[in-house]
HTML snippet that shows the backbone in 3Dmol.js (N, CA, C, O; Angstrom):
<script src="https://3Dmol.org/build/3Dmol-min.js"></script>
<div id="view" style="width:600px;height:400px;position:relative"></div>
<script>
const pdb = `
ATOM      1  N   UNK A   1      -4.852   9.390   8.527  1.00  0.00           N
ATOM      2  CA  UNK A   1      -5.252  10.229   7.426  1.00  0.00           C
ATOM      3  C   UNK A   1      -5.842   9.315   6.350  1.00  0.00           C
ATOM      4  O   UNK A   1      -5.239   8.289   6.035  1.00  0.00           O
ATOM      5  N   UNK A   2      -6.745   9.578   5.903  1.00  0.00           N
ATOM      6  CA  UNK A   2      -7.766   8.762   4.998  1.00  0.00           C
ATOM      7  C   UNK A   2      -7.423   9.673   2.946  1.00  0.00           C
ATOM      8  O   UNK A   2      -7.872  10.704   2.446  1.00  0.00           O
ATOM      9  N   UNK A   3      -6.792   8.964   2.590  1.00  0.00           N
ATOM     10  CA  UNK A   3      -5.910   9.186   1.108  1.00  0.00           C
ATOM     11  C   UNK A   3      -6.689   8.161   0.024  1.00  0.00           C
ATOM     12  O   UNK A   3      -7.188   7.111   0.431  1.00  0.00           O
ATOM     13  N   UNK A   4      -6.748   8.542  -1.338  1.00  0.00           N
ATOM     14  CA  UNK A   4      -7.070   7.614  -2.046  1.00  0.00           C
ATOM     15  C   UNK A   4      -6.209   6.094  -2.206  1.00  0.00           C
ATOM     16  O   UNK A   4      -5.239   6.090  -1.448  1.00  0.00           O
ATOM     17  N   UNK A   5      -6.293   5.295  -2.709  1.00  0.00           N
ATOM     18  CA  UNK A   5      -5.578   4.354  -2.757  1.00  0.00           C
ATOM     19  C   UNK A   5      -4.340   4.643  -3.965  1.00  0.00           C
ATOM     20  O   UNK A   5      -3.146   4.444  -3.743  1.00  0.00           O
ATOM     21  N   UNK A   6      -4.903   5.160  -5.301  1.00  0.00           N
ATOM     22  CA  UNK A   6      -3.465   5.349  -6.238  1.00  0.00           C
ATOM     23  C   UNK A   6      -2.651   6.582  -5.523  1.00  0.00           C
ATOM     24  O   UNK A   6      -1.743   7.142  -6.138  1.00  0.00           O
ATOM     25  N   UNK A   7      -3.003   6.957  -4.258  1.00  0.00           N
ATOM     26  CA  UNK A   7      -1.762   8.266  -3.511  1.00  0.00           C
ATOM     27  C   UNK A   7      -0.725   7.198  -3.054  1.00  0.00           C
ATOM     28  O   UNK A   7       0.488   7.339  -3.209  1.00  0.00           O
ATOM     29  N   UNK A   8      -1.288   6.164  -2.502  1.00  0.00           N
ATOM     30  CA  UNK A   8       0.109   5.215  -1.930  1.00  0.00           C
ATOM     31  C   UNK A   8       0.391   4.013  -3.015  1.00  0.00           C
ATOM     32  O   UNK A   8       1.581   3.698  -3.019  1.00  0.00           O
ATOM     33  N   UNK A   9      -0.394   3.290  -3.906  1.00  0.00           N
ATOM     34  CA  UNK A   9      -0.001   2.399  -4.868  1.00  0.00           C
ATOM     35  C   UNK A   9      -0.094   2.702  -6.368  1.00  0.00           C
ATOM     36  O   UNK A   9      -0.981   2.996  -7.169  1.00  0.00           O
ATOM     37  N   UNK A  10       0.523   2.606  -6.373  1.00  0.00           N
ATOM     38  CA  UNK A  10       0.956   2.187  -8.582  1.00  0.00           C
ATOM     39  C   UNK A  10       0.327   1.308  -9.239  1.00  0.00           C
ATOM     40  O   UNK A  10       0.643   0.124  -9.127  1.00  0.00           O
ATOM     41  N   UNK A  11      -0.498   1.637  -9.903  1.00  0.00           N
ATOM     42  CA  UNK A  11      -1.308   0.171 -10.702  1.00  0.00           C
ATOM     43  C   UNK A  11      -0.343   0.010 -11.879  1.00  0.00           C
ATOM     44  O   UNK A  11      -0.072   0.830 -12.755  1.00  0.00           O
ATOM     45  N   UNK A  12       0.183  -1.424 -11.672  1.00  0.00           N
ATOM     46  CA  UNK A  12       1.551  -1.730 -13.078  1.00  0.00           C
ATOM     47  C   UNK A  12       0.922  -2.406 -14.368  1.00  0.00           C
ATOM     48  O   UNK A  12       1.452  -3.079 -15.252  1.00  0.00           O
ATOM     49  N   UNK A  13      -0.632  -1.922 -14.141  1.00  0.00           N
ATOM     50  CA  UNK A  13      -1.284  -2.486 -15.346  1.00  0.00           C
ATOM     51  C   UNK A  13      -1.306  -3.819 -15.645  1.00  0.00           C
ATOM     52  O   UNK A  13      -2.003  -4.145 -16.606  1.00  0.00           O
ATOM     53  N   UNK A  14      -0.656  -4.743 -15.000  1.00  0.00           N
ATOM     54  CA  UNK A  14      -0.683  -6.296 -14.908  1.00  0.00           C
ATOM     55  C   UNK A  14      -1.882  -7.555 -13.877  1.00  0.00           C
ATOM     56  O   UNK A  14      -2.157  -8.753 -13.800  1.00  0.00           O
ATOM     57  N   UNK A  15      -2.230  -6.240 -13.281  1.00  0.00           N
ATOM     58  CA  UNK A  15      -2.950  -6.793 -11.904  1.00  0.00           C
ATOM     59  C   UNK A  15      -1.957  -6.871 -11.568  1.00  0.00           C
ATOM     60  O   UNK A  15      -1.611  -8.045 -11.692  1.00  0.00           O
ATOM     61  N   UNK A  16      -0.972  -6.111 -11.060  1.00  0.00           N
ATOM     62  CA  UNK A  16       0.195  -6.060  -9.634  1.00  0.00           C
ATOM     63  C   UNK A  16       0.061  -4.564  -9.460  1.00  0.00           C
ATOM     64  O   UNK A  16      -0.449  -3.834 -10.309  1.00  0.00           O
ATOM     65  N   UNK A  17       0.611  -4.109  -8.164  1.00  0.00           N
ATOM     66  CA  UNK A  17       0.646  -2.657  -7.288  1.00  0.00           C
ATOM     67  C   UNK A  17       2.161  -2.780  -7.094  1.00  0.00           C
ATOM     68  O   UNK A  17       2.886  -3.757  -6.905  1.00  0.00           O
ATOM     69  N   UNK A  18       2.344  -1.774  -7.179  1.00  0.00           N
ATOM     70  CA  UNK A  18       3.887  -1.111  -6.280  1.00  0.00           C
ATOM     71  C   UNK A  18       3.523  -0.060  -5.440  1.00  0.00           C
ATOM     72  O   UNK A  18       2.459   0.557  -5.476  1.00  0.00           O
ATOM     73  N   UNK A  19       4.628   0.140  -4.548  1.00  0.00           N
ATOM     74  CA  UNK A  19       4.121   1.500  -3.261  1.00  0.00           C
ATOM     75  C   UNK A  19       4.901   2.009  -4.102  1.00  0.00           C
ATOM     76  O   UNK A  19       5.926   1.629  -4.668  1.00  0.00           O
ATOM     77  N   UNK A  20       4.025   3.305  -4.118  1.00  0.00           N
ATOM     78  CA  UNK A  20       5.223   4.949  -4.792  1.00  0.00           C
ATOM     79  C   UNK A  20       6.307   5.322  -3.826  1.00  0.00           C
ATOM     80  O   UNK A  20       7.323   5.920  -4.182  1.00  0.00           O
ATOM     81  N   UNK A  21       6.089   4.991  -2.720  1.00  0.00           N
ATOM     82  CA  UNK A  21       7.057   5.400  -1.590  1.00  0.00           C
ATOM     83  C   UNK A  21       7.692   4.029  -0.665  1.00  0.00           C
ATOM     84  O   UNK A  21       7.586   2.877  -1.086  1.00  0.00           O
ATOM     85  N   UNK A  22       8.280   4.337   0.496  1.00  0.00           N
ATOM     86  CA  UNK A  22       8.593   3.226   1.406  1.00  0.00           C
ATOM     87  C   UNK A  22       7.310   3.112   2.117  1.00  0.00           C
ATOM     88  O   UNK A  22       6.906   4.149   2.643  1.00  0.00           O
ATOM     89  N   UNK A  23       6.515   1.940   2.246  1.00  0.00           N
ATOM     90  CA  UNK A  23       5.889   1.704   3.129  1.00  0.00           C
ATOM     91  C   UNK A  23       5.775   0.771   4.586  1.00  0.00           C
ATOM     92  O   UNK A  23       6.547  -0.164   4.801  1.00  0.00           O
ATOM     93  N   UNK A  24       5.207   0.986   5.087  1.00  0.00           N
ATOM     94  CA  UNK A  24       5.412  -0.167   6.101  1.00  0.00           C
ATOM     95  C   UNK A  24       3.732  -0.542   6.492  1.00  0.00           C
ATOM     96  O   UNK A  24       2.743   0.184   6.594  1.00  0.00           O
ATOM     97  N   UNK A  25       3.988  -2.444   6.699  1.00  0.00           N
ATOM     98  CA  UNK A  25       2.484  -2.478   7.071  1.00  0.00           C
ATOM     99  C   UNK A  25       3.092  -4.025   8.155  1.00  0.00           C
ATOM    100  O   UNK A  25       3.861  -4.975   8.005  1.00  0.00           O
ATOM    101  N   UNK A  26       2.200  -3.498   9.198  1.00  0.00           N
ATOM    102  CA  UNK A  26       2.462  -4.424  10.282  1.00  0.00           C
ATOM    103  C   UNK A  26       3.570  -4.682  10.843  1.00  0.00           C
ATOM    104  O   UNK A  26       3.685  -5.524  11.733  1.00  0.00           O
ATOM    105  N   UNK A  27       4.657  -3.880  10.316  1.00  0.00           N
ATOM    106  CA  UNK A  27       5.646  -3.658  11.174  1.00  0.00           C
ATOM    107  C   UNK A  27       6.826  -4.650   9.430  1.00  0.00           C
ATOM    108  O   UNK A  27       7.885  -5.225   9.681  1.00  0.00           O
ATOM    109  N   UNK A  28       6.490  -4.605   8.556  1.00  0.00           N
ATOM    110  CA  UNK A  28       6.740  -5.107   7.235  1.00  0.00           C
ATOM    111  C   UNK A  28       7.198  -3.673   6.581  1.00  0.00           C
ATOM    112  O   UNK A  28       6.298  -2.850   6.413  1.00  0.00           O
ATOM    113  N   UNK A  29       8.542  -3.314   6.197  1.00  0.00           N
ATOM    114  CA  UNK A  29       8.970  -2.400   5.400  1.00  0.00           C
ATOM    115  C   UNK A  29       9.096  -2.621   4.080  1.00  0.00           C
ATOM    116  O   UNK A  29       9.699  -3.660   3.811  1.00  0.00           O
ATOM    117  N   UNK A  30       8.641  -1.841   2.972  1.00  0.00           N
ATOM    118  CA  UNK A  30       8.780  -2.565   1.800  1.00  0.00           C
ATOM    119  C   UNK A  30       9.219  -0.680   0.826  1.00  0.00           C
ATOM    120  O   UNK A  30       8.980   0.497   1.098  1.00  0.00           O
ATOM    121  N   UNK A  31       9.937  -1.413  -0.317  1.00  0.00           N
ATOM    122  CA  UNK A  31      10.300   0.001  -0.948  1.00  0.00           C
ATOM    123  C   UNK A  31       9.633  -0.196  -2.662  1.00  0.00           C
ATOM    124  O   UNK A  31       9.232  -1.189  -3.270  1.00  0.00           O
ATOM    125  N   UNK A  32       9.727   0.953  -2.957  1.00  0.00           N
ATOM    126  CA  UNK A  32       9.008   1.198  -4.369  1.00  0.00           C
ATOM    127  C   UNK A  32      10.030  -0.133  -5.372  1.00  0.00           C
ATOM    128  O   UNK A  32      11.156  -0.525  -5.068  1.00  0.00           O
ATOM    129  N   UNK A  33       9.335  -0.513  -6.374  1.00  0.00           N
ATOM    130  CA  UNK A  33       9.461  -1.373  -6.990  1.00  0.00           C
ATOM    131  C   UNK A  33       9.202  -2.548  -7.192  1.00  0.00           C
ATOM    132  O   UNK A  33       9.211  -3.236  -8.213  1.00  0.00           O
ATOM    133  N   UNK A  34       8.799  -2.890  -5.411  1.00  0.00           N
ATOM    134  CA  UNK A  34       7.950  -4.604  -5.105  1.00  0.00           C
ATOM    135  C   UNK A  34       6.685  -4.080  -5.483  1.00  0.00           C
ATOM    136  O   UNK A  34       6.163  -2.968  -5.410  1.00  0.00           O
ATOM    137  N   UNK A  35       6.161  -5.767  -6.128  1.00  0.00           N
ATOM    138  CA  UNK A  35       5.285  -5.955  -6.856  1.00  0.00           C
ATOM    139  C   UNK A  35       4.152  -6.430  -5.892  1.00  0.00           C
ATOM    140  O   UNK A  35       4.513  -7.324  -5.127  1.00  0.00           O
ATOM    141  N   UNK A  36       2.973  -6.052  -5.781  1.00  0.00           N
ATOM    142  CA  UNK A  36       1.890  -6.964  -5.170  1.00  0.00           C
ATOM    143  C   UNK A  36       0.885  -7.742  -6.524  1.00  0.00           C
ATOM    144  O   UNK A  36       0.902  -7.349  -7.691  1.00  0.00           O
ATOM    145  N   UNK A  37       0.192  -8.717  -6.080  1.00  0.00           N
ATOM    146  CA  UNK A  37      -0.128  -9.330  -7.130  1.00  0.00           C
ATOM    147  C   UNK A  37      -1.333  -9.659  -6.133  1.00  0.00           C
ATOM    148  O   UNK A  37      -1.088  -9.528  -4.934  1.00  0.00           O
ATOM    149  N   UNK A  38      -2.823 -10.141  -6.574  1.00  0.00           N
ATOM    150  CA  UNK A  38      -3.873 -10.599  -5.455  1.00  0.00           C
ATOM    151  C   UNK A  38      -3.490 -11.823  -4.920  1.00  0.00           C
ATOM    152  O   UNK A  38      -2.797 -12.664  -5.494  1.00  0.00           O
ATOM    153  N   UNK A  39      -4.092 -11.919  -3.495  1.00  0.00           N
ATOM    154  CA  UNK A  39      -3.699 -12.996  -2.923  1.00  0.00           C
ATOM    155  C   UNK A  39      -2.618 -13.139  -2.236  1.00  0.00           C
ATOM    156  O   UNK A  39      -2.478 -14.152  -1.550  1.00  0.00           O
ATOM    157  N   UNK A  40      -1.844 -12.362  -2.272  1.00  0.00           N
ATOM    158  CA  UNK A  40      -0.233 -11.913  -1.182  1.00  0.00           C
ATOM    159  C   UNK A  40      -0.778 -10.876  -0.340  1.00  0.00           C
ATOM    160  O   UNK A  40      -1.204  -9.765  -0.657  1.00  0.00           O
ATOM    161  N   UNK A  41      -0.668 -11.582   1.094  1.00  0.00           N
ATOM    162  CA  UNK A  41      -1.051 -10.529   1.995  1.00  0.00           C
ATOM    163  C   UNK A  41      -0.099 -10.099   3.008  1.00  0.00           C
ATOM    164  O   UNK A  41       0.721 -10.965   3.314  1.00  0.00           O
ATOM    165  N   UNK A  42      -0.026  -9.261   3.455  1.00  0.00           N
ATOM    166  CA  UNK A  42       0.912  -8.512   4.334  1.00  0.00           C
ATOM    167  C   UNK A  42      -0.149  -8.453   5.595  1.00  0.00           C
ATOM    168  O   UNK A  42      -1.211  -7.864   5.398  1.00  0.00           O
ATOM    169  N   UNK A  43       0.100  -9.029   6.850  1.00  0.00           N
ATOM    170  CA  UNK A  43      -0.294  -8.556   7.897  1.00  0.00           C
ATOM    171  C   UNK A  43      -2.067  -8.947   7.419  1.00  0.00           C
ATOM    172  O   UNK A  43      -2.954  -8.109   7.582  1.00  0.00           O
ATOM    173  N   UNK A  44      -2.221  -9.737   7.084  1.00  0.00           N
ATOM    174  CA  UNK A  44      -3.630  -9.927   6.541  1.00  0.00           C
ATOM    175  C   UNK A  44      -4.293  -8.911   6.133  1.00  0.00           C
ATOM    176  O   UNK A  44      -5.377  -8.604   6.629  1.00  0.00           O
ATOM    177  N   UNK A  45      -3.625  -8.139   5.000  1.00  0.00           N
ATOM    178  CA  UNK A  45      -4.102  -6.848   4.142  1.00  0.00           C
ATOM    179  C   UNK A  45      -3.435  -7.528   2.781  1.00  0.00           C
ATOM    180  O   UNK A  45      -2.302  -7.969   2.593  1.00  0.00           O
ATOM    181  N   UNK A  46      -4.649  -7.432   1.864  1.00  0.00           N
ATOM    182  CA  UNK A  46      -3.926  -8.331   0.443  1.00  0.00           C
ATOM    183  C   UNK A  46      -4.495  -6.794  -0.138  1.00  0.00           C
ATOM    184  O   UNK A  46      -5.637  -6.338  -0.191  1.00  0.00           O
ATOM    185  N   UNK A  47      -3.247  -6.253  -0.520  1.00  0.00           N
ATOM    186  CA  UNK A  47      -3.120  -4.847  -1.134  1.00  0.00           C
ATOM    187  C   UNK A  47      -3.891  -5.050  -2.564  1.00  0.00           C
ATOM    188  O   UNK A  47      -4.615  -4.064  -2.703  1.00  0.00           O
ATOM    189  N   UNK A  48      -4.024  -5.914  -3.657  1.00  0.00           N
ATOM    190  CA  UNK A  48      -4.759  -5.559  -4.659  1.00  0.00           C
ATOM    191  C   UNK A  48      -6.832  -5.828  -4.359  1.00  0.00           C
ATOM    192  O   UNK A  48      -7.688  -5.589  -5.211  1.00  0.00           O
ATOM    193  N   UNK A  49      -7.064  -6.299  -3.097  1.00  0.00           N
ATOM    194  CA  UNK A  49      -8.607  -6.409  -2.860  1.00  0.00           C
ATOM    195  C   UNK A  49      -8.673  -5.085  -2.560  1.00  0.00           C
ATOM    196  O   UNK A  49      -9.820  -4.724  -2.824  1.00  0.00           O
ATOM    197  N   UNK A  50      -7.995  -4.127  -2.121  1.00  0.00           N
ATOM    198  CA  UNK A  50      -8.085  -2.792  -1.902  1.00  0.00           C
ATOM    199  C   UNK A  50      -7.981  -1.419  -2.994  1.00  0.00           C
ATOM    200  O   UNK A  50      -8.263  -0.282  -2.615  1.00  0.00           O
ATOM    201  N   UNK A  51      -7.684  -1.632  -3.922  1.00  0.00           N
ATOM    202  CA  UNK A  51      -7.906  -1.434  -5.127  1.00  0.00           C
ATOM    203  C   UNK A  51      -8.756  -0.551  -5.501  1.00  0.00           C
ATOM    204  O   UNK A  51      -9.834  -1.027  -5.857  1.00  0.00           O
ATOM    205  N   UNK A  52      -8.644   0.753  -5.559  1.00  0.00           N
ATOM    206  CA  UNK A  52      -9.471   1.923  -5.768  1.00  0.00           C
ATOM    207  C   UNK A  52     -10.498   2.150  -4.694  1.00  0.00           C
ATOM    208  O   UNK A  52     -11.585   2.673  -4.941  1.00  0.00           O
ATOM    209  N   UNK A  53     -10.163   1.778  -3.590  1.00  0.00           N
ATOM    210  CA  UNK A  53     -10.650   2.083  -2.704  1.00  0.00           C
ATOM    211  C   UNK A  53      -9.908   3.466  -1.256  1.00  0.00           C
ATOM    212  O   UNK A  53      -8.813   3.983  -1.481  1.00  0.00           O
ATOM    213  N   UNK A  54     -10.489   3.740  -0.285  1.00  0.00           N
ATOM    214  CA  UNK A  54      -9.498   4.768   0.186  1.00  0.00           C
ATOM    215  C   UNK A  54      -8.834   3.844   1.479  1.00  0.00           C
ATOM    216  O   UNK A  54      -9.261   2.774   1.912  1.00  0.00           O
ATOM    217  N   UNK A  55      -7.817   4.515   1.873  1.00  0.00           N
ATOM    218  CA  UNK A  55      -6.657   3.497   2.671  1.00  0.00           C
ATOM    219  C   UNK A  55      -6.455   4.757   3.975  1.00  0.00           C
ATOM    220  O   UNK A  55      -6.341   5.968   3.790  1.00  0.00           O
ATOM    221  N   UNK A  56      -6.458   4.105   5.142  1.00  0.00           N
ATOM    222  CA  UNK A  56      -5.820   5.018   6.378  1.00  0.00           C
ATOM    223  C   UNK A  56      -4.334   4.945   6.460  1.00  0.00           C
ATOM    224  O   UNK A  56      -3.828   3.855   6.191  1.00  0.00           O
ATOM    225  N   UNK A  57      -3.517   5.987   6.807  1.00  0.00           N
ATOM    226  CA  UNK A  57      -2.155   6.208   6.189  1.00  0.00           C
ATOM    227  C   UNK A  57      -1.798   6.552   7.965  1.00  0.00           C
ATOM    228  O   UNK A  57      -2.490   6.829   8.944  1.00  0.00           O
ATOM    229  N   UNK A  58      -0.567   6.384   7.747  1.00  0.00           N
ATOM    230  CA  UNK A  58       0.040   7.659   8.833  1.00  0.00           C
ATOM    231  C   UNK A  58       1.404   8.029   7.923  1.00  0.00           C
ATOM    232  O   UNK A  58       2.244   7.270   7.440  1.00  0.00           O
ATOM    233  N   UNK A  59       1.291   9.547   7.877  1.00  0.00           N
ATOM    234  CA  UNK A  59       2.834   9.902   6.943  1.00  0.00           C
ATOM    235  C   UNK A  59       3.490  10.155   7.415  1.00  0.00           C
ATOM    236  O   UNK A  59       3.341  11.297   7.849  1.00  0.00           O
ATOM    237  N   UNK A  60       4.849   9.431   7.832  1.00  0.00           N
ATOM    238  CA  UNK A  60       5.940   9.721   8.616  1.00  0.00           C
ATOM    239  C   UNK A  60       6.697  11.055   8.337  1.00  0.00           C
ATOM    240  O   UNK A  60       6.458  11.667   7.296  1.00  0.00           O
ATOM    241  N   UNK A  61       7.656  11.547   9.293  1.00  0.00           N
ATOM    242  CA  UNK A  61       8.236  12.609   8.737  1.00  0.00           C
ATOM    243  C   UNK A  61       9.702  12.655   7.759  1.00  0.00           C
ATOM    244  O   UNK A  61      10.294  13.573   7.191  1.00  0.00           O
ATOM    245  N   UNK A  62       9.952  11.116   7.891  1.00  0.00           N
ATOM    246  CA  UNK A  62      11.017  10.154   6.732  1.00  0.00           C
ATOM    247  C   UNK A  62      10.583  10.360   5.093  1.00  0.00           C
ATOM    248  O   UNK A  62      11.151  10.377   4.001  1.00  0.00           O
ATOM    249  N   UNK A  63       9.011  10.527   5.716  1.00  0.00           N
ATOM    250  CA  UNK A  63       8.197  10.226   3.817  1.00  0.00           C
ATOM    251  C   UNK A  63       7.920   8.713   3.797  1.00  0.00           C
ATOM    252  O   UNK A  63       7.534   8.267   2.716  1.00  0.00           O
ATOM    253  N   UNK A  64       8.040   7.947   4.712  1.00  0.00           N
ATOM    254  CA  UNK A  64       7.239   6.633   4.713  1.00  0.00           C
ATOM    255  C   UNK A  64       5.990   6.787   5.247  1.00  0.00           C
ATOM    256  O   UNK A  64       5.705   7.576   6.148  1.00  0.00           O
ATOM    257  N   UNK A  65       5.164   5.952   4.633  1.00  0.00           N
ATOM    258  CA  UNK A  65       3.775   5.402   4.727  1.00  0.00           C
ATOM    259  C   UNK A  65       3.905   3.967   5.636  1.00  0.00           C
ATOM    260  O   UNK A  65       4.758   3.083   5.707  1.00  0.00           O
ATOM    261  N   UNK A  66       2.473   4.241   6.352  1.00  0.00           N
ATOM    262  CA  UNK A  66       2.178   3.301   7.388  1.00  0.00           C
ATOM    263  C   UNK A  66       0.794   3.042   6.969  1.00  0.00           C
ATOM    264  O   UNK A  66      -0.073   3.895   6.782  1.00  0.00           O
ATOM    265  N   UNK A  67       0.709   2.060   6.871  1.00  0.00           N
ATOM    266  CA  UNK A  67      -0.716   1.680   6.107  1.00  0.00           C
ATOM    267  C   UNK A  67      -1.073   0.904   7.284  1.00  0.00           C
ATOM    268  O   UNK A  67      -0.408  -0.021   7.752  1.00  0.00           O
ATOM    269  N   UNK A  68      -2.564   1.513   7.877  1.00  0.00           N
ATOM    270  CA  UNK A  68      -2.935   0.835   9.013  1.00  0.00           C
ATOM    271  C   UNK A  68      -4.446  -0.035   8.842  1.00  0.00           C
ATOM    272  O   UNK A  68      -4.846  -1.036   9.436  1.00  0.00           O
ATOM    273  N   UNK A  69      -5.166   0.908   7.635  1.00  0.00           N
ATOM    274  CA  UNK A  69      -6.875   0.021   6.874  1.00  0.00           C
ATOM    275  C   UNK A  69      -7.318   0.818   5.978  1.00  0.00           C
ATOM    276  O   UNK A  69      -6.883   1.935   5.697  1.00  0.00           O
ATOM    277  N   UNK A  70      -8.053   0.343   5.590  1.00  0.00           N
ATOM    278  CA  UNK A  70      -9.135   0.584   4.491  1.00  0.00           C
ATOM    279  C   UNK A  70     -10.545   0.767   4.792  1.00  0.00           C
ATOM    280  O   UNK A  70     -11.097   0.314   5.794  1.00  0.00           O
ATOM    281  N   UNK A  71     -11.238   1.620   3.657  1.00  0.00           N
ATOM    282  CA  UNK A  71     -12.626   1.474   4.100  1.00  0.00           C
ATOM    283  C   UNK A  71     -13.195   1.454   2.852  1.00  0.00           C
ATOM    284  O   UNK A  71     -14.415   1.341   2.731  1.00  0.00           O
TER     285      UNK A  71
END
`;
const viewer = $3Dmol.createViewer("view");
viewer.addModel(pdb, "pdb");
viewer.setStyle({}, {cartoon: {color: "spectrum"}});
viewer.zoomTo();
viewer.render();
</script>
């Protein structure tokens, strides 16, 4: 499913992201409150180069996010 990017991240106004929800990327579980900052990549996805851009999701039926790319 193809979602905007602020549907799954939080801009903390610092240049850092938080997931609004539990996400998982590459097999990496992470919960609301971790910080991304540029240059930290998960699974070679650095979540702030993605940045208002739209993101491919899969929405579990838990309510976790699976972040699989971007376009």
């Amino acid at each position: 499913m193809r979602v905007p990017f602020d549907t799954v991240f939080h801009d903390n106004g610092n240049g850092s992201y938080s997931p609004r929800s539990v996400i998982r990327i590459g097999g990496i579980t992470m919960s609301p409150g971790v910080s991304f900052t540029s240059g930290v990549s998960f699974s070679n996805f650095n979540i702030a180069e993605y940045a208002g851009r739209d993101l491919e999701i899969i929405q579990h039926a838990d309510g976790s996010v699976e972040l699989k790319g971007a376009y």
